[in-house]
LUMSELO-228729 format. One line per 3 residues: number of its first residue (from 1); for each residue x negated, y negated, z negated of N, C-alpha, C. Coordinates in nm, 3 decimals. Example, Ala and Ser with C-alpha at 12.3 -4.5 7.8 and 13.67 -1.06 7.14 Angstrom:
1> -1.319 0.569 -0.780 -1.230 0.450 -0.780 -1.320 0.330 -0.780 | -1.285 0.225 -0.708 -1.367 0.106 -0.714 -1.290 -0.003 -0.787 .
//
This chain:
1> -1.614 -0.382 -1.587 -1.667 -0.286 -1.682 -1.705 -0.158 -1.609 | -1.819 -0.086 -1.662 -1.857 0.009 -1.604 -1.928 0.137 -1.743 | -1.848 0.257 -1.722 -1.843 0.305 -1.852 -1.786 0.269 -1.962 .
4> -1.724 0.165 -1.976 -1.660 0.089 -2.077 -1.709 0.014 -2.139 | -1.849 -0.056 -2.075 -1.921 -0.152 -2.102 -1.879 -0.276 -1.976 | -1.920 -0.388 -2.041 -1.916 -0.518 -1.942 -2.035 -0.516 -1.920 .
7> -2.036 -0.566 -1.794 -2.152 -0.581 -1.697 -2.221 -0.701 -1.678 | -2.110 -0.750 -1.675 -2.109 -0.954 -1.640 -2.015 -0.994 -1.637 | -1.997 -1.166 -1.635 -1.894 -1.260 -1.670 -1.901 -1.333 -1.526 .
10> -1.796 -1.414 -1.503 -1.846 -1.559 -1.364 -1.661 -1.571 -1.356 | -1.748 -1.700 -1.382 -1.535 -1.784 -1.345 -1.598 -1.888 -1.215 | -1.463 -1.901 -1.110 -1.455 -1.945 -0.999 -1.381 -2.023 -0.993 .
13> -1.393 -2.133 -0.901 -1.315 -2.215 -0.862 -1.146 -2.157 -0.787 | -1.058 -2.234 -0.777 -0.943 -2.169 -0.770 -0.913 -2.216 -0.613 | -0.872 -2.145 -0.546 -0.888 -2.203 -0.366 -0.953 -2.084 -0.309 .
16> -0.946 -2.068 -0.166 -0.993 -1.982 -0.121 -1.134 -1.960 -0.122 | -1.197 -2.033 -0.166 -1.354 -2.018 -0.141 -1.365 -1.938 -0.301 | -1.306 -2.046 -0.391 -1.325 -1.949 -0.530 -1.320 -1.801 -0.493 .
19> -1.171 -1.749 -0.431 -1.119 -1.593 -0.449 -1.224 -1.553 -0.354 | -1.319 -1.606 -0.217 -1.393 -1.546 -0.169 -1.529 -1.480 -0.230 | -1.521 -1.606 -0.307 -1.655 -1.581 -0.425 -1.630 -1.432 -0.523 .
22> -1.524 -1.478 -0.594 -1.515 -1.351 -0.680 -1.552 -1.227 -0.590 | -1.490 -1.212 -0.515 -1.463 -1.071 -0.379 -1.617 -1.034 -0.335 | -1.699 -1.139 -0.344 -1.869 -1.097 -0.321 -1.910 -1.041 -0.469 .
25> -1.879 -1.091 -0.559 -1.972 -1.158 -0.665 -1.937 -0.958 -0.754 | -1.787 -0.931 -0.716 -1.716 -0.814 -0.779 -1.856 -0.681 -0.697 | -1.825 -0.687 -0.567 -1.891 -0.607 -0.513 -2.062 -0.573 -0.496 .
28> -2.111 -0.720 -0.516 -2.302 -0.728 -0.554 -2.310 -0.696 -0.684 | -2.258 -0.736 -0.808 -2.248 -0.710 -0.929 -2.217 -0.513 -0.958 | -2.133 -0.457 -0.917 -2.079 -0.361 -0.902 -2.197 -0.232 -0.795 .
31> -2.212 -0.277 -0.690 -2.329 -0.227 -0.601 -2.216 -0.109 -0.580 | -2.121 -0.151 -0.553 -1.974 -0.028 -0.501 -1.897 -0.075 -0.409 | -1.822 0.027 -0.335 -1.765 -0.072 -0.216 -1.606 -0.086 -0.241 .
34> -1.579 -0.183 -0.203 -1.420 -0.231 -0.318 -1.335 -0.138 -0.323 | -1.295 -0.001 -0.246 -1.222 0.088 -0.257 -1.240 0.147 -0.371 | -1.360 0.133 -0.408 -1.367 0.239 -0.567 -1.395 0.119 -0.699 .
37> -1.330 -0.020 -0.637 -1.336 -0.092 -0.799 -1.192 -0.109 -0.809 | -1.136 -0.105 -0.895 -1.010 -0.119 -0.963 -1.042 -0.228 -1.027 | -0.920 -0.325 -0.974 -0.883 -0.449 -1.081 -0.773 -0.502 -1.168 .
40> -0.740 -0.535 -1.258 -0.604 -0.552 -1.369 -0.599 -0.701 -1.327 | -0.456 -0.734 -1.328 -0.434 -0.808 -1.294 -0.260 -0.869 -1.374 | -0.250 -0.954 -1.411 -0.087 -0.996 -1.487 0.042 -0.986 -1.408 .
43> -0.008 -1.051 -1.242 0.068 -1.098 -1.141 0.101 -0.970 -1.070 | 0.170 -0.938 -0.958 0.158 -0.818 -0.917 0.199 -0.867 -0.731 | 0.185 -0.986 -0.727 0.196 -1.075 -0.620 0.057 -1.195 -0.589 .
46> 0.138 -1.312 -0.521 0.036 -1.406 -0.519 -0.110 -1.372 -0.408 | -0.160 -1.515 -0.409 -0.277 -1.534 -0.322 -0.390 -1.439 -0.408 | -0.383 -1.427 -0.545 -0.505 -1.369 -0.564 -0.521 -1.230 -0.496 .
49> -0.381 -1.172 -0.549 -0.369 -1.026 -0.477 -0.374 -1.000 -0.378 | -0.353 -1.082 -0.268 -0.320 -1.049 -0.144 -0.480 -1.051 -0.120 | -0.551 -1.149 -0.148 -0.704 -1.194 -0.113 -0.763 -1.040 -0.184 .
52> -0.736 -0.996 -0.285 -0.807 -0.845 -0.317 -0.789 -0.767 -0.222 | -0.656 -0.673 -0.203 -0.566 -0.612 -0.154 -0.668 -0.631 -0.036 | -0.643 -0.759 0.083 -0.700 -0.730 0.218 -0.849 -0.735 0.201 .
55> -0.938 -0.744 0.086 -1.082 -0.704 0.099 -1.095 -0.541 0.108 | -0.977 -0.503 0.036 -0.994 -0.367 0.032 -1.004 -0.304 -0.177 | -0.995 -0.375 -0.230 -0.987 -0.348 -0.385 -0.853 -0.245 -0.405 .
58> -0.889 -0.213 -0.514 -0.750 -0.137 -0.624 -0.718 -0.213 -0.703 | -0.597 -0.267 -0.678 -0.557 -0.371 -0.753 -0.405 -0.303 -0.849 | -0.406 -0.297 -0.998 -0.302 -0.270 -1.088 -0.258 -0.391 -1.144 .
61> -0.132 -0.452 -1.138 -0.088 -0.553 -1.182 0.003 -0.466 -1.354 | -0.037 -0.546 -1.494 -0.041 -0.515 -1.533 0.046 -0.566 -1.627 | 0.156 -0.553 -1.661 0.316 -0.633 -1.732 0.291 -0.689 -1.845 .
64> 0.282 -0.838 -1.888 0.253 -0.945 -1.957 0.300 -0.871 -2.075 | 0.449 -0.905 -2.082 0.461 -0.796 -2.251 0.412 -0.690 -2.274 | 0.370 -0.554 -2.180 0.287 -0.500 -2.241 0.170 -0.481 -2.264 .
67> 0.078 -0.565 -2.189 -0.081 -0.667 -2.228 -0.073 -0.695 -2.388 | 0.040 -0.800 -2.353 0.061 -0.886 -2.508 0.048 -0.757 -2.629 | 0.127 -0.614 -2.623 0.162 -0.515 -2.720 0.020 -0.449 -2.739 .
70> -0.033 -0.430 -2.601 -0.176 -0.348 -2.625 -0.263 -0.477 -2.714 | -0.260 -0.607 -2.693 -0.363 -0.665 -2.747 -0.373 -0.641 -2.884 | -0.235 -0.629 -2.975 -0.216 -0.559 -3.101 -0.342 -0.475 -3.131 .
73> -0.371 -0.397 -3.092 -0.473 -0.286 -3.097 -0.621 -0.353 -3.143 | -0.645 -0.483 -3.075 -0.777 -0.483 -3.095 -0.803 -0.651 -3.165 | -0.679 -0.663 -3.215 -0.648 -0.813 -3.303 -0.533 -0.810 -3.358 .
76> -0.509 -0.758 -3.498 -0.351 -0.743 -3.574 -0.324 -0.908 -3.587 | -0.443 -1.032 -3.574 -0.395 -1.170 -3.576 -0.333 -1.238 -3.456 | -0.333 -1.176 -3.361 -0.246 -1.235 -3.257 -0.356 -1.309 -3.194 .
79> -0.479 -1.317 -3.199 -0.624 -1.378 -3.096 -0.568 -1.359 -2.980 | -0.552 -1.478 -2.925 -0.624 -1.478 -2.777 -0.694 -1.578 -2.722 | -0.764 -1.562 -2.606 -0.826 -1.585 -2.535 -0.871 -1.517 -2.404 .
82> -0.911 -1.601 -2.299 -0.921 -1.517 -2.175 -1.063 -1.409 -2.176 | -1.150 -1.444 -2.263 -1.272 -1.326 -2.248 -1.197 -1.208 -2.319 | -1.113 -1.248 -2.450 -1.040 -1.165 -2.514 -0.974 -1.059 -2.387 .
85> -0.903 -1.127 -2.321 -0.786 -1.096 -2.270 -0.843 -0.941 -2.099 | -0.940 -1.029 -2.088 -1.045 -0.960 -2.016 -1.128 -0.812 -2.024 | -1.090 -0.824 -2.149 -1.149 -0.657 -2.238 -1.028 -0.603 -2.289 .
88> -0.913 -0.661 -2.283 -0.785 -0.594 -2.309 -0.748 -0.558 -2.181 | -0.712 -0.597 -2.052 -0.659 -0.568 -1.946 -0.785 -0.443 -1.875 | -0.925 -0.469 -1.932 -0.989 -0.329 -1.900 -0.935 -0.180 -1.958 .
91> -0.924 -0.268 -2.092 -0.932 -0.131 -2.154 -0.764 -0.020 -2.147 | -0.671 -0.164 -2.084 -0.526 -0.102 -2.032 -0.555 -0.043 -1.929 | -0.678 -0.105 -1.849 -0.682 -0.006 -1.689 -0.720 0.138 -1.676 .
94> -0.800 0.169 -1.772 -0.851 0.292 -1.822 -0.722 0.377 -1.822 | -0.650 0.331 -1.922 -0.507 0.393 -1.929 -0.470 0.448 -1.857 | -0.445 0.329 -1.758 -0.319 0.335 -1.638 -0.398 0.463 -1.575 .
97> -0.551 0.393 -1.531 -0.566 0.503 -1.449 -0.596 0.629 -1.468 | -0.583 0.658 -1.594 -0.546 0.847 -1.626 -0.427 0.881 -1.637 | -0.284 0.782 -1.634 -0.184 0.821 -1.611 -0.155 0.821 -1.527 .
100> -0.221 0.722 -1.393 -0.186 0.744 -1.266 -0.265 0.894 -1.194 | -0.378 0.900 -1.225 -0.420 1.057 -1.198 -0.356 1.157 -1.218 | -0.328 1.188 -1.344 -0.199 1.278 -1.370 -0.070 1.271 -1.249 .
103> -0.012 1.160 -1.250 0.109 1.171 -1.183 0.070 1.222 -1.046 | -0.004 1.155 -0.946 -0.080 1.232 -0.845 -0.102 1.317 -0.835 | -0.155 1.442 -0.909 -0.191 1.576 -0.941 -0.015 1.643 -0.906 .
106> 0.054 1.588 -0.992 0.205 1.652 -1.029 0.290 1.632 -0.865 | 0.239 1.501 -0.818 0.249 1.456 -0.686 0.226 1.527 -0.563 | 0.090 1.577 -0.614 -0.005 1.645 -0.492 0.060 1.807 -0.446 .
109> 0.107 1.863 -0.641 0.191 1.980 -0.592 0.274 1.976 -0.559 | 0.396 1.891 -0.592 0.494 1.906 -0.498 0.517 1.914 -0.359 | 0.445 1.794 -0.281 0.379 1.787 -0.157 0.342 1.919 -0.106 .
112> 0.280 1.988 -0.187 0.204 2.103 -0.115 0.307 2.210 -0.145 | 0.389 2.212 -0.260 0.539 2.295 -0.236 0.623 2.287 -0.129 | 0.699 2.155 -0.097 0.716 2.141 0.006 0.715 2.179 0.185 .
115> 0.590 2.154 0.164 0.529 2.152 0.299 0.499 2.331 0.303 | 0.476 2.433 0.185 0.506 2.605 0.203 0.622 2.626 0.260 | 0.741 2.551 0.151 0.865 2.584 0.155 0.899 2.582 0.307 .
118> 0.878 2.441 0.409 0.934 2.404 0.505 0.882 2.504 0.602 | 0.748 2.577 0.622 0.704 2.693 0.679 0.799 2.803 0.681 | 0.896 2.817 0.820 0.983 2.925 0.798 0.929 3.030 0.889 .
121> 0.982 3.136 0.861 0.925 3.262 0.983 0.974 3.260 1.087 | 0.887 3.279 1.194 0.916 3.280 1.308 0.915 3.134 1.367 | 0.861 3.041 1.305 0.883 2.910 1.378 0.744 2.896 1.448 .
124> 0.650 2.942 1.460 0.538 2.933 1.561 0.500 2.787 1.505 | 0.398 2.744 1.562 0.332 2.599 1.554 0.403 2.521 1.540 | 0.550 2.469 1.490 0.633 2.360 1.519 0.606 2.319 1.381 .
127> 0.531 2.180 1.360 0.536 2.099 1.250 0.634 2.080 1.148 | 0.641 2.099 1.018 0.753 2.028 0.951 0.764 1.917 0.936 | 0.836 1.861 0.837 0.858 1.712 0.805 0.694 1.667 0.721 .
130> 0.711 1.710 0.618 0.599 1.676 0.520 0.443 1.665 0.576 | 0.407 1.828 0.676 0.307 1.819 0.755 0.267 1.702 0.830 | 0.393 1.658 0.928 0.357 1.571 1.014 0.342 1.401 0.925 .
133> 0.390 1.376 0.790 0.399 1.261 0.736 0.212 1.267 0.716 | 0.172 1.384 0.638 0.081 1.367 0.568 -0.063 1.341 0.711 | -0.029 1.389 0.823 -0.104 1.361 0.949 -0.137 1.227 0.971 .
136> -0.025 1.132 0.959 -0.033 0.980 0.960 -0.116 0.892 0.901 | -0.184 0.775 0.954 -0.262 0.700 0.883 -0.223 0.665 0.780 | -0.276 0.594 0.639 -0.238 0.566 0.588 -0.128 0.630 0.453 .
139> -0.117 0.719 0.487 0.007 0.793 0.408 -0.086 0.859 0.304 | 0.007 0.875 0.210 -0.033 0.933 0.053 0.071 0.961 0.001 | 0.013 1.062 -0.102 0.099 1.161 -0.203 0.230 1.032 -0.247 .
142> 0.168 0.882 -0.272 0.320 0.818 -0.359 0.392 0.781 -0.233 | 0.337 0.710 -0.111 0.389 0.688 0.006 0.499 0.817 0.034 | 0.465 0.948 0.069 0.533 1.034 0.127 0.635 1.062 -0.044 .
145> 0.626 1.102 -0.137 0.708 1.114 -0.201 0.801 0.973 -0.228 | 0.758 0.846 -0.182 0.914 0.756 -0.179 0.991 0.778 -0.020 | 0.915 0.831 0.045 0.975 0.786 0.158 1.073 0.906 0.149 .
148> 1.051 1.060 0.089 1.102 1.155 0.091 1.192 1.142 -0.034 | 1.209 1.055 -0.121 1.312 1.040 -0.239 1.424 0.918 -0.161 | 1.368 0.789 -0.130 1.428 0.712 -0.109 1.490 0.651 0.055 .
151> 1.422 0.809 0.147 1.500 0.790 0.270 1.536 0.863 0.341 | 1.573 0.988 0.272 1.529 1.143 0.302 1.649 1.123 0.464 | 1.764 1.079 0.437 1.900 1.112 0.537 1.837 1.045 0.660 .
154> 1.776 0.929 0.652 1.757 0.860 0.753 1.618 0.923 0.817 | 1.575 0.987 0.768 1.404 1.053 0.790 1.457 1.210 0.897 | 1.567 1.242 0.787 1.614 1.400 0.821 1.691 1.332 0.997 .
157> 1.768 1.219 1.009 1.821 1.177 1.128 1.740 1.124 1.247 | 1.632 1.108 1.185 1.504 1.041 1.259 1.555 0.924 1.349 | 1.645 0.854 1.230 1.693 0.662 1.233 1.606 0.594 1.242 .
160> 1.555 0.563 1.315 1.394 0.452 1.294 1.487 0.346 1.271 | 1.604 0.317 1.324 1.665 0.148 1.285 1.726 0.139 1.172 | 1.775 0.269 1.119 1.856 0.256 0.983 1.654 0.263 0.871 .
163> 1.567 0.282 0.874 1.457 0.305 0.842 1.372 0.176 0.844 | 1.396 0.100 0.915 1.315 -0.003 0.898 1.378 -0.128 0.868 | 1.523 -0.110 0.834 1.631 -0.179 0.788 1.635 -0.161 0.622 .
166> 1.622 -0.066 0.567 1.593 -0.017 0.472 1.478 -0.063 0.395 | 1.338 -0.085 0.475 1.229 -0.065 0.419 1.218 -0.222 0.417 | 1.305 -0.322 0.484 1.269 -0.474 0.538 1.194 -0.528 0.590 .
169> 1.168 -0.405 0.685 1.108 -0.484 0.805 1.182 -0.516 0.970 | 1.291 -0.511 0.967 1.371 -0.531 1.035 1.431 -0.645 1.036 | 1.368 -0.791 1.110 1.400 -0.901 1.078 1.574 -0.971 1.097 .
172> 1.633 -1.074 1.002 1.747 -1.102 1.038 1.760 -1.186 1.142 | 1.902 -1.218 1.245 1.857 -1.337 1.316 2.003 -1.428 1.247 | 1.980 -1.520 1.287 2.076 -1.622 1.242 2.110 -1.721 1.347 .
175> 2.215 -1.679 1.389 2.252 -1.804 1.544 2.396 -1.851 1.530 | 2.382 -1.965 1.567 2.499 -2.067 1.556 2.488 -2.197 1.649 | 2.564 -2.127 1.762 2.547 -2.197 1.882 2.423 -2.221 1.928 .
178> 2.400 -2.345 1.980 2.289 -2.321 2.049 2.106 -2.313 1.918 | 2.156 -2.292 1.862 2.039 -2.266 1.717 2.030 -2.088 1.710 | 1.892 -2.063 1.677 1.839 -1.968 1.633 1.732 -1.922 1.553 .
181> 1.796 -1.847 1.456 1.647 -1.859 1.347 1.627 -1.714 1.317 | 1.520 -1.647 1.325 1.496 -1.529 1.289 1.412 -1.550 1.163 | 1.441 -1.463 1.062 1.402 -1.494 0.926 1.372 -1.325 0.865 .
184> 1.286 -1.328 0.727 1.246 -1.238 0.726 1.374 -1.178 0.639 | 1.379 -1.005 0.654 1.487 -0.944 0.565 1.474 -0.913 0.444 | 1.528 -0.980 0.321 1.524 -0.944 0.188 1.586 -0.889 0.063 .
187> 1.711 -0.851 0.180 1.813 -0.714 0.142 1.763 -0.605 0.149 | 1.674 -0.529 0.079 1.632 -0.399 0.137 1.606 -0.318 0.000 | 1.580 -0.202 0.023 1.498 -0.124 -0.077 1.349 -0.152 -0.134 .
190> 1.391 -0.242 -0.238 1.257 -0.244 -0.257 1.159 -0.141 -0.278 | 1.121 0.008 -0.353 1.108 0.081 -0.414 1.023 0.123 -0.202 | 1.115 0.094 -0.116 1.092 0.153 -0.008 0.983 0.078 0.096 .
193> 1.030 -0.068 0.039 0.962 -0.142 0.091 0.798 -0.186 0.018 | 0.823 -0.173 -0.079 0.650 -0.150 -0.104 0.554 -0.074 -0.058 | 0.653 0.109 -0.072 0.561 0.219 -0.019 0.508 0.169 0.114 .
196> 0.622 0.133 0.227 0.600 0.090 0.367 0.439 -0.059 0.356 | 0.481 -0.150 0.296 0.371 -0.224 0.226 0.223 -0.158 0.228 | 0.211 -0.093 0.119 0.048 0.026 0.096 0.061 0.105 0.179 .
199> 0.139 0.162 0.279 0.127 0.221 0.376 0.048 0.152 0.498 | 0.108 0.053 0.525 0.059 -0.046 0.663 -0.048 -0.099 0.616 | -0.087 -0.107 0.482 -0.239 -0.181 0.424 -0.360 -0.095 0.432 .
202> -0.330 0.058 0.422 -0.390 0.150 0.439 -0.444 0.191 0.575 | -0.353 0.181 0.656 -0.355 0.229 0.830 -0.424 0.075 0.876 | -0.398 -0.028 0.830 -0.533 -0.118 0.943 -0.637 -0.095 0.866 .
205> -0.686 -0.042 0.767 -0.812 -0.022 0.722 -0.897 0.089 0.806 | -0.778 0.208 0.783 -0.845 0.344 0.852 -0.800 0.341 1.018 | -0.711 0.288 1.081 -0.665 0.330 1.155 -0.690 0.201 1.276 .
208> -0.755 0.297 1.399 -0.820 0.141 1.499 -0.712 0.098 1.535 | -0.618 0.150 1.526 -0.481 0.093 1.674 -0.421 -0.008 1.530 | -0.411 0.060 1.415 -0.356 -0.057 1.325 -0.467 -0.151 1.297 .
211> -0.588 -0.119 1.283 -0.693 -0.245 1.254 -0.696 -0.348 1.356 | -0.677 -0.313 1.508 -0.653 -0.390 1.631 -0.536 -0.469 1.600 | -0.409 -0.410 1.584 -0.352 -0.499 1.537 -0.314 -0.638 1.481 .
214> -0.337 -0.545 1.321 -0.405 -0.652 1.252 -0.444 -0.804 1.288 | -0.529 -0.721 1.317 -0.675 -0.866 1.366 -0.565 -0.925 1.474 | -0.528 -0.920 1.573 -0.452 -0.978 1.692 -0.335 -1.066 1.589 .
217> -0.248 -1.009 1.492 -0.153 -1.084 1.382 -0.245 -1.191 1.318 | -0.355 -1.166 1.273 -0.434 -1.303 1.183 -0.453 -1.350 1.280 | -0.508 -1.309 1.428 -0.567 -1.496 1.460 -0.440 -1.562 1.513 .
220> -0.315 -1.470 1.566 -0.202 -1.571 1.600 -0.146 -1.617 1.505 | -0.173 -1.679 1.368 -0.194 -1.722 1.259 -0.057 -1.655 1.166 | -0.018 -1.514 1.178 0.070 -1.473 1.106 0.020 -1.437 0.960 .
223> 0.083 -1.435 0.842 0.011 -1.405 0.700 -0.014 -1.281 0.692 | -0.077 -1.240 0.601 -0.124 -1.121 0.546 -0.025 -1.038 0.543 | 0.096 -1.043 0.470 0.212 -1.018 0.442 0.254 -0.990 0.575 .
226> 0.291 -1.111 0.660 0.370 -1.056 0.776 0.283 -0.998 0.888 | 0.170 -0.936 0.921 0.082 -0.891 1.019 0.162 -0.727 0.927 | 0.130 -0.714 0.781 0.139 -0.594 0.760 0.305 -0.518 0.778 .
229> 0.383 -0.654 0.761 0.515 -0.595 0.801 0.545 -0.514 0.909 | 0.454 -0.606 1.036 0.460 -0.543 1.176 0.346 -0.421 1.199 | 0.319 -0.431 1.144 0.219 -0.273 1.135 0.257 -0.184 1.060 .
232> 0.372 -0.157 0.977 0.487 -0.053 0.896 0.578 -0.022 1.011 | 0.626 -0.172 1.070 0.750 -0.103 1.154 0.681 -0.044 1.296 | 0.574 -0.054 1.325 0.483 0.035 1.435 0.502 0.186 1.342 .
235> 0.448 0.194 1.268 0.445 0.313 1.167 0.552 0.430 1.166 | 0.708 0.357 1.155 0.808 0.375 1.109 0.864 0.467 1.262 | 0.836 0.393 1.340 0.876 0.427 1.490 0.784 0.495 1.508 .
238> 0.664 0.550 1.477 0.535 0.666 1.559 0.629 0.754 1.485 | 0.661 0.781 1.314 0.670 0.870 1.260 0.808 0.940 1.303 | 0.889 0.832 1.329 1.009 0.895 1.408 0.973 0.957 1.503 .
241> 0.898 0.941 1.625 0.862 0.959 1.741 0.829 1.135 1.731 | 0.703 1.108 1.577 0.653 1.253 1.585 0.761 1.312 1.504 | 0.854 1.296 1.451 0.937 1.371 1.412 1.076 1.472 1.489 .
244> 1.049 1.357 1.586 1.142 1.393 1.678 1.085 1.492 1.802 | 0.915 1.492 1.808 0.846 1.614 1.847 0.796 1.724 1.808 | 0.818 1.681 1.646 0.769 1.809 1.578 0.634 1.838 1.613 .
247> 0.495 1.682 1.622 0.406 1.793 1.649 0.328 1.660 1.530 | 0.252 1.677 1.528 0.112 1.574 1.430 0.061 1.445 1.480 | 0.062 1.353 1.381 -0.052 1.245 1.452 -0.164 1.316 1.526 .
250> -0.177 1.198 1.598 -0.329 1.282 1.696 -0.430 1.103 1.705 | -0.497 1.093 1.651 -0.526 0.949 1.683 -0.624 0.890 1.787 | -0.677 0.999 1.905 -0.704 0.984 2.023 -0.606 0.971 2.111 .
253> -0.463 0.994 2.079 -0.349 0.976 2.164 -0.333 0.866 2.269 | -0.409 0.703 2.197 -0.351 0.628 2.248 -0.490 0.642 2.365 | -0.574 0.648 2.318 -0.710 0.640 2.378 -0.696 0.740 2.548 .
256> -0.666 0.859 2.484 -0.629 0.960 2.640 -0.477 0.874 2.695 | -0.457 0.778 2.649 -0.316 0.800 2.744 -0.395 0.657 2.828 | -0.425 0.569 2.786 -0.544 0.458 2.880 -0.615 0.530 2.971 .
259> -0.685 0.638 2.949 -0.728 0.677 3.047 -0.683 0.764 3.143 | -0.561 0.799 3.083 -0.471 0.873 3.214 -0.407 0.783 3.318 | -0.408 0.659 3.226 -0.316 0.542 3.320 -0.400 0.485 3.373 .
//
């Protein structure tokens, strides 16, 4: 929908070629580039998402019972159907996304409170905390406010291991005699581990040393999921790094240090 009109319809086959299809069909239809289409969605997981997510879409997964409550609104008979259902999950996205604007705004000042507050006199050029987060690829107003709600001690200690233990990307190992299995960690903060998630999804988009990455994780055939794990806990350790220098991302860093070597 565009203006709050539909544009067009097209159902796809289900398989990767289907979700490739949609991912063209969203963006020629649209004549926008997927960062600025927002999509509703039931699931808030799954192959479909992940297949949005790494084209680069805005993807809102959108909670079945309260789909089901909004559909009330535009059928007191309980209708459904998926074209139905299709103009209900638009017209929830609208929603969301003026309540998510708002919160951002409320987001954006705190951030920028913050980052006054941490400005003390007499400290000359030495970075604060907040400054140097918001320097980083990838990082945003909800990113830096979970990481600053939900890891502040370990951030303030500049723990990269208690930090990426936390966030679950710190894999388990499991050995018993001559056996060894390293497996992924699923004791963690979730709340922490998402932000870290849209964080690392963000930085291989914008960021060459994470887009290099990346790409090096897909062709040694690691998933979507786990390429981005290992590009958070790269993340997790720069931000310690610069925290522990007190000075800013610099993202020619890696580039001048190749050519010094």
């Amino acid at each position: 929908m565009q203006g709050g009109q539909s544009v067009g319809e097209r159902s796809v086959s289900h398989g990767g070629a289907g979700l490739a299809e949609a991912c063209d069909w969203l963006t020629a239809r649209t004549a926008a580039a997927p960062g600025s289409i927002a999509v509703a969605i039931e699931v808030p997981h799954g192959p479909v998402v992940e297949a949005l997510l790494e084209r680069g879409f805005q993807v809102y997964a959108i909670n079945p019972k309260q789909l089901d409550r909004f559909r009330d609104r535009f059928s007191v008979a309980g209708a459904k159907d998926d074209r139905r259902d299709a103009h209900v999950l638009a017209e929830r996205l609208k929603l969301v996304k003026r309540q998510v604007k708002s919160a951002h705004r409320h987001l954006e000042t705190l951030c920028d409170r913050l980052a006054a507050e941490e400005s003390e006199p007499g400290q000359g050029a030495g970075q604060r905390d907040v400054t140097i987060l918001r320097s980083m690829p990838g990082t945003g107003r909800i990113v830096i406010a979970t990481l600053l709600a939900e890891a502040w001690q370990p951030l303030c200690r500049r723990d990269y291991h208690a930090l990426r233990t936390l966030a679950g990307v710190a894999p388990v190992t499991l050995r018993s005699g001559k056996r060894c299995l390293v497996a992924r960690r699923y004791a963690c903060n979730r709340r922490l581990a998402n932000a870290l998630y849209h964080w690392a999804r963000v930085a291989s988009q914008r960021d060459v040393v994470s887009r290099r990455r990346y790409g090096e994780l897909r062709r040694r055939g690691h998933s979507h999921g786990r390429a981005l794990r290992t590009i958070g806990d790269r993340l997790l350790a720069v931000a310690c790094t610069l925290l522990q220098r007190r000075t800013r991302f610099d993202p020619d860093y890696a580039a001048m240090s190749a050519a010094a070597a």
